[in-house]
N, CA, C and O of each residue as an XYZ file, in Angstrom:
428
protein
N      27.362     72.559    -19.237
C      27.523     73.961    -18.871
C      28.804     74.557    -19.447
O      28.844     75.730    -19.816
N      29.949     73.654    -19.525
C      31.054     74.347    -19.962
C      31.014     74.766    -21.657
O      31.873     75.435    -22.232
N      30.143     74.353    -22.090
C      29.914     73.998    -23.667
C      29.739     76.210    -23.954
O      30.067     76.939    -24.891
N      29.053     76.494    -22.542
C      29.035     78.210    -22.689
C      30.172     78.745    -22.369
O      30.312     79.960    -22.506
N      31.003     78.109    -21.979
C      32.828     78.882    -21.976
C      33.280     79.251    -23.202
O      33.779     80.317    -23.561
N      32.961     77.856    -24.051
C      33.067     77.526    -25.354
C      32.759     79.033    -26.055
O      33.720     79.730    -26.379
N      31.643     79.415    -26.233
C      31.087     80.176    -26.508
C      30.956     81.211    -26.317
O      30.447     81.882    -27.214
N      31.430     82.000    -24.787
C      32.291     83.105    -24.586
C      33.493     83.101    -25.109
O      34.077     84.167    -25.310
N      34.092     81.817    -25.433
C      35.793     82.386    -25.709
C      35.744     82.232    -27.185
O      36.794     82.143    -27.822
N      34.513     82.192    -27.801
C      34.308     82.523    -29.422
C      33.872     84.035    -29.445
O      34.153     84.627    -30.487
N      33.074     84.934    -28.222
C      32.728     85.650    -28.354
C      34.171     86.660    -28.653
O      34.414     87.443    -29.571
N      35.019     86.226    -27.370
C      35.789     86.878    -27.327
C      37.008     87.062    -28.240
O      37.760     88.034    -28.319
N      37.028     86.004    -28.853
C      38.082     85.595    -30.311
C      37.419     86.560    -31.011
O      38.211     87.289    -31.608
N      35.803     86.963    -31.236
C      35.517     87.694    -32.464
C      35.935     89.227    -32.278
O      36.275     90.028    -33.149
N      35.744     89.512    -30.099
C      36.205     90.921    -30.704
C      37.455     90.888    -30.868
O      37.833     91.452    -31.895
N      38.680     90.178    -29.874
C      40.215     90.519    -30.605
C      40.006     90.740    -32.365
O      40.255     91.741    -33.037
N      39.418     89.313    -32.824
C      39.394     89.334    -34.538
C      39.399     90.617    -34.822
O      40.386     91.171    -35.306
N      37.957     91.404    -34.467
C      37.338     92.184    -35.665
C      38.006     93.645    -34.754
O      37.638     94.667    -35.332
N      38.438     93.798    -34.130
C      39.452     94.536    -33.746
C      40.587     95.109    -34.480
O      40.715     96.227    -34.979
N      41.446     94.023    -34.437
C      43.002     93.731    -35.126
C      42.588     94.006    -36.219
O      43.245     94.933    -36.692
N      41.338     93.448    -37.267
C      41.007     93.817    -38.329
C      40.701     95.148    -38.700
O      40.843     95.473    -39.879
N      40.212     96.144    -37.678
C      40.275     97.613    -38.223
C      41.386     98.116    -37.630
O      41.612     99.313    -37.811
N      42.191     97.427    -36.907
C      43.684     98.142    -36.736
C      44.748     97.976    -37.902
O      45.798     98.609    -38.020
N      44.165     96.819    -38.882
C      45.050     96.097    -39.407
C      45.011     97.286    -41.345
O      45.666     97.249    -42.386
N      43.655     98.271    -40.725
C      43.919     98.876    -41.986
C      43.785     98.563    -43.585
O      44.330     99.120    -44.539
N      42.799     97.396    -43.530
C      42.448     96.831    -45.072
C      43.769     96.232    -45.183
O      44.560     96.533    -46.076
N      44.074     95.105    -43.969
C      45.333     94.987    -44.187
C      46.942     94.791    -44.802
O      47.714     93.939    -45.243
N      46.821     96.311    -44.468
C      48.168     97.180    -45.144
C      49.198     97.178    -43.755
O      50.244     97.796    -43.951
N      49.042     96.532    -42.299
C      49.619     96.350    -41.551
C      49.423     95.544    -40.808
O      48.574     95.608    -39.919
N      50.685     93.984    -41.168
C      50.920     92.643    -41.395
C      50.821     92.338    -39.868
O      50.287     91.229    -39.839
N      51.054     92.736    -38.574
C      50.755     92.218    -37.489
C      49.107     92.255    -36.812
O      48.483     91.537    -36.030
N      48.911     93.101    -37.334
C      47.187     92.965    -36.735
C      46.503     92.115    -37.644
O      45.686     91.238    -37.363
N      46.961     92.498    -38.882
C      45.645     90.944    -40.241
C      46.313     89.704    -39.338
O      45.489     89.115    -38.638
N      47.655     89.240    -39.259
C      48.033     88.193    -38.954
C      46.929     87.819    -37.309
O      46.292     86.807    -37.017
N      47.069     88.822    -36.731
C      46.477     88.369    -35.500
C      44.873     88.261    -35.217
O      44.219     87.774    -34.294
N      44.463     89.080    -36.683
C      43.288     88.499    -36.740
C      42.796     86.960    -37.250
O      42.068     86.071    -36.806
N      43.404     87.121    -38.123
C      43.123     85.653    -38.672
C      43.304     84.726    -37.371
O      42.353     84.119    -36.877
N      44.303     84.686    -36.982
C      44.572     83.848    -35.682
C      42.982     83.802    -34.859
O      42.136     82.926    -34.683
N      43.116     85.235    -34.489
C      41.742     85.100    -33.418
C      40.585     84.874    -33.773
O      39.878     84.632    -32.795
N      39.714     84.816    -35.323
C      39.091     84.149    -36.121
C      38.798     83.022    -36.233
O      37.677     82.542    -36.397
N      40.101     82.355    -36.128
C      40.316     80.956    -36.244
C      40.055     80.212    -34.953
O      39.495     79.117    -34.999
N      40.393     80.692    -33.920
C      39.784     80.427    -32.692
C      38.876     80.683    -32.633
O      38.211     79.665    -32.435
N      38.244     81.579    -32.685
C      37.031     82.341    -32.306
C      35.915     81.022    -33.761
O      34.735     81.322    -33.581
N      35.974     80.169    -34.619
C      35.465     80.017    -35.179
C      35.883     78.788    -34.398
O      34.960     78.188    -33.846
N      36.696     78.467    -34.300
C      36.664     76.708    -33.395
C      36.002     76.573    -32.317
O      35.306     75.561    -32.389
N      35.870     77.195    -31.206
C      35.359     77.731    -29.748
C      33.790     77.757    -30.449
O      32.733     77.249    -30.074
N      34.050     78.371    -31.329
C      31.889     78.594    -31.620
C      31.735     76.746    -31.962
O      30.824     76.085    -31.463
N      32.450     76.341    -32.581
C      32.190     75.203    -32.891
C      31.742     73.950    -32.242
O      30.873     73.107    -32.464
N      33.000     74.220    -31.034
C      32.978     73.401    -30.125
C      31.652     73.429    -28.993
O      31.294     72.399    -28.422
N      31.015     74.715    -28.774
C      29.940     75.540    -28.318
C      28.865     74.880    -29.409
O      27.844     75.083    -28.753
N      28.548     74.441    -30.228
C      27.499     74.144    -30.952
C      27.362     72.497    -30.946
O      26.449     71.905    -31.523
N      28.495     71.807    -30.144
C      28.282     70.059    -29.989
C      26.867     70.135    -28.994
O      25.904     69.394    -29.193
N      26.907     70.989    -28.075
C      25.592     70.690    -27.132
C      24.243     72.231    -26.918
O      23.100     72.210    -26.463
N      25.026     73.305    -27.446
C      24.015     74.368    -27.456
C      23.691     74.343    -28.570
O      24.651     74.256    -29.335
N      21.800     74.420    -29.490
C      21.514     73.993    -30.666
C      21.986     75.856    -31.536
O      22.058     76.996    -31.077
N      22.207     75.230    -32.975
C      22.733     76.182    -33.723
C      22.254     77.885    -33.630
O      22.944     78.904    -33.635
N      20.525     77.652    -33.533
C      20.672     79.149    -33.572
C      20.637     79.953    -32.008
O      20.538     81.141    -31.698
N      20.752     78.856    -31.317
C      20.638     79.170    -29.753
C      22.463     79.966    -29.716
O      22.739     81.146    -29.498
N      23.035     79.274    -29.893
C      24.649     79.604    -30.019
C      25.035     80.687    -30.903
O      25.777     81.529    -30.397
N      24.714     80.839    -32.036
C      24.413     81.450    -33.217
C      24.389     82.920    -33.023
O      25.039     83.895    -33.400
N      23.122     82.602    -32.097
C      22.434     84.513    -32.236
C      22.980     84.651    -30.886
O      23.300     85.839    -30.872
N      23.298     84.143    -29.688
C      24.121     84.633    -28.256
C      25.703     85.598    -29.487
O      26.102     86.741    -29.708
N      26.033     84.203    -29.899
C      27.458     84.598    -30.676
C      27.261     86.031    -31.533
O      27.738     87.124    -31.229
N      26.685     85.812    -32.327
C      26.463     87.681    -33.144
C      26.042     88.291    -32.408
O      26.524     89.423    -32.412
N      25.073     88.065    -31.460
C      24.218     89.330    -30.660
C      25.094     89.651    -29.690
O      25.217     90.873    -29.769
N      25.900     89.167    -28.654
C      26.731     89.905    -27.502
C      28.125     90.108    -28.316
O      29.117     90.716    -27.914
N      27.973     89.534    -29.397
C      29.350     90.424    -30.565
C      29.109     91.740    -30.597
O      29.778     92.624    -30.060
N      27.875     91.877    -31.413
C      27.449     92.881    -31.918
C      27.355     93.854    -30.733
O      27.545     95.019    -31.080
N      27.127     93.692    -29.512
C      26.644     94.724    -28.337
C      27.850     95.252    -27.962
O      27.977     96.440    -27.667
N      29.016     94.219    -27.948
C      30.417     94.459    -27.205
C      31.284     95.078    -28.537
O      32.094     95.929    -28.171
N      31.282     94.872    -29.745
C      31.502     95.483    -30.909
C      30.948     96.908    -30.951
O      31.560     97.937    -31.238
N      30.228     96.824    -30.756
C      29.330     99.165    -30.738
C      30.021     99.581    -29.710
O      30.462    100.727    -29.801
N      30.272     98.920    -28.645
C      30.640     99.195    -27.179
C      32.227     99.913    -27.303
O      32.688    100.962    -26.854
N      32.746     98.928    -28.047
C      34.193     98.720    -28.545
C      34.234    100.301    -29.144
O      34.376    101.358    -28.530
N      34.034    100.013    -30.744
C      33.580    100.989    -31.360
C      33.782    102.681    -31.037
O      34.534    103.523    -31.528
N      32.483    102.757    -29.719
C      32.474    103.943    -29.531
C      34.053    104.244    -28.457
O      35.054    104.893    -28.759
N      33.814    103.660    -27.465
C      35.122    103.856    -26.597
C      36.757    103.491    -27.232
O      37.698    104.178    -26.835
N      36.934    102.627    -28.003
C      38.310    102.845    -28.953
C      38.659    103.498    -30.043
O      39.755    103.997    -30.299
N      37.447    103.476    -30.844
C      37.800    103.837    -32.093
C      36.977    104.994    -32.598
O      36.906    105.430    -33.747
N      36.178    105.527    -31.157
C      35.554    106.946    -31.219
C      34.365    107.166    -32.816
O      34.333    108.079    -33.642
N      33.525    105.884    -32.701
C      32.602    105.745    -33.550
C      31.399    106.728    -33.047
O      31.554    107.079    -31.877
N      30.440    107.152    -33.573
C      29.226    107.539    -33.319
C      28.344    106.936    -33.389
O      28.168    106.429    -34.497
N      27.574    106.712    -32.592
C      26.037    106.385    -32.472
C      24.477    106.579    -32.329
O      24.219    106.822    -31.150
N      23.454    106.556    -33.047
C      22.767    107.470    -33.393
C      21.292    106.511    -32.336
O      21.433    105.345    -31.966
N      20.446    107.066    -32.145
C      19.323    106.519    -31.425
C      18.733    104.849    -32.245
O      18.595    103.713    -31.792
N      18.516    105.459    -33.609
C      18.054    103.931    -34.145
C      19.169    102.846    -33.992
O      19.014    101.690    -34.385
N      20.246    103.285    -33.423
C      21.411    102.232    -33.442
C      21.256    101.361    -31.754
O      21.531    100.189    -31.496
N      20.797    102.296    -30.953
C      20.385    101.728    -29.988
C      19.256    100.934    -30.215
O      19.179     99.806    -29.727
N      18.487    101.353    -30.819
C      17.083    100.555    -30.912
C      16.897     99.103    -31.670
O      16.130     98.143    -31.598
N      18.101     99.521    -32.475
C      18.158     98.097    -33.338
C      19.271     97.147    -32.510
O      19.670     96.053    -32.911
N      19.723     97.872    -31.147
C      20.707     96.596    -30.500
C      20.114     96.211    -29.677
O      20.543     95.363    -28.894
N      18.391     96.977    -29.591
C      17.735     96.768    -28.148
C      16.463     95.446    -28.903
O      15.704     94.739    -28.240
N      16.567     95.466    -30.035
C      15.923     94.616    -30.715
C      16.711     93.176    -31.285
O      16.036     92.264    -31.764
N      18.236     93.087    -31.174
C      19.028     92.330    -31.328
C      18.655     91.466    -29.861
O      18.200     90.328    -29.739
N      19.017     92.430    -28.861
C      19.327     91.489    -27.501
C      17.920     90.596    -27.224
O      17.858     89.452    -26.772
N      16.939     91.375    -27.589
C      15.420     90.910    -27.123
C      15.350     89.727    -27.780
O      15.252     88.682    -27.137
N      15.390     89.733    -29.077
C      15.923     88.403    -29.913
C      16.574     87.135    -29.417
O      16.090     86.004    -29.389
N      17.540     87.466    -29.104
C      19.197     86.638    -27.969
C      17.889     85.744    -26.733
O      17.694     84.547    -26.519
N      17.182     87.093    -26.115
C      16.765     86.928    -24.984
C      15.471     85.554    -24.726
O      15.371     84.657    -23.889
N      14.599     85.995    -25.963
C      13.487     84.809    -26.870
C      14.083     83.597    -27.129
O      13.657     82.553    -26.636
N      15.248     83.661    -28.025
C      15.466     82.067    -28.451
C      16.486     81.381    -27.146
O      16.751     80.180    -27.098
N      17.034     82.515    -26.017
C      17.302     81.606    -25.154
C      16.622     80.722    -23.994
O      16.994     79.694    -23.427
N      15.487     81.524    -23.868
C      14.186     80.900    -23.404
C      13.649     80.451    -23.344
O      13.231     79.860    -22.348
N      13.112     80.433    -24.987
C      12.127     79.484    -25.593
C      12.055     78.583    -26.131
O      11.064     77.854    -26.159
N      13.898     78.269    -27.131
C      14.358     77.146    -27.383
C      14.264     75.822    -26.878
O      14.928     75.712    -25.848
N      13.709     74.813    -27.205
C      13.911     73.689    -26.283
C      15.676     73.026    -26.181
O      16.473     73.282    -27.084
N      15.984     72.367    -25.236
C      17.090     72.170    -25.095
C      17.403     70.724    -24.845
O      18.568     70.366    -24.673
C-alpha cells in the first residue's frame, strides 16, 4: 500500500517541477530551473520507487493523468490559463482511462 505514497509524492514532485519550470521562464531565472530539476529528480525517483510493486502502466497513467488534472487546475488558478470545453472533455477522457486500467489491471 505504501508503494501509492510513492506515487503521490511523484505526483507531487511533478507539479512543484513543472511549476518552477514556467516560473523559471525558459530558464532565464536560475532559482526556479534549479528547483525544478531538483523536484524532477524526485518526482522521477518516487515514480520509480512506485513502479517496484504497482505494474508500469497502472503507475504510469495514475502519474500523467492526476498530473495532468492538477496541472489545468494549477494552470487556471495561478497562472490564469484558459480553458475551453474540449479541454474538459479530453481530461474527462484522461481520468476515465486512469479509472479502466485501475480496475481492470490485474495486480
Amino acid at each position: 500500500m505504501y508503494y501509492y505514497v510513492f506515487l503521490l509524492l511523484a505526483i507531487i514532485g511533478e507539479m512543484i517541477g513543472t511549476n518552477l519550470l514556467k516560473a523559471s521562464l525558459g530558464f532565464t531565472r536560475w532559482l526556479p530551473a534549479v528547483g525544478s530539476i531538483v523536484a524532477f529528480t524526485l518526482c522521477f525517483y518516487f515514480l520509480s520507487l512506485a513502479m517496484v510493486k504497482i505494474p508500469l502502466n497502472v503507475a504510469y497513467a495514475t502519474w500523467s493523468g492526476v498530473g495532468l488534472i492538477l496541472a489545468t487546475a494549477i494552470s487556471v488558478l495561478i497562472w490564469k490559463d484558459q480553458i475551453t470545453l474540449m479541454t474538459v472533455i479530453g481530461l474527462a477522457l484522461i481520468v476515465a482511462g486512469v479509472i479502466i486500467l485501475n480496475l481492470f489491471t490485474p495486480k
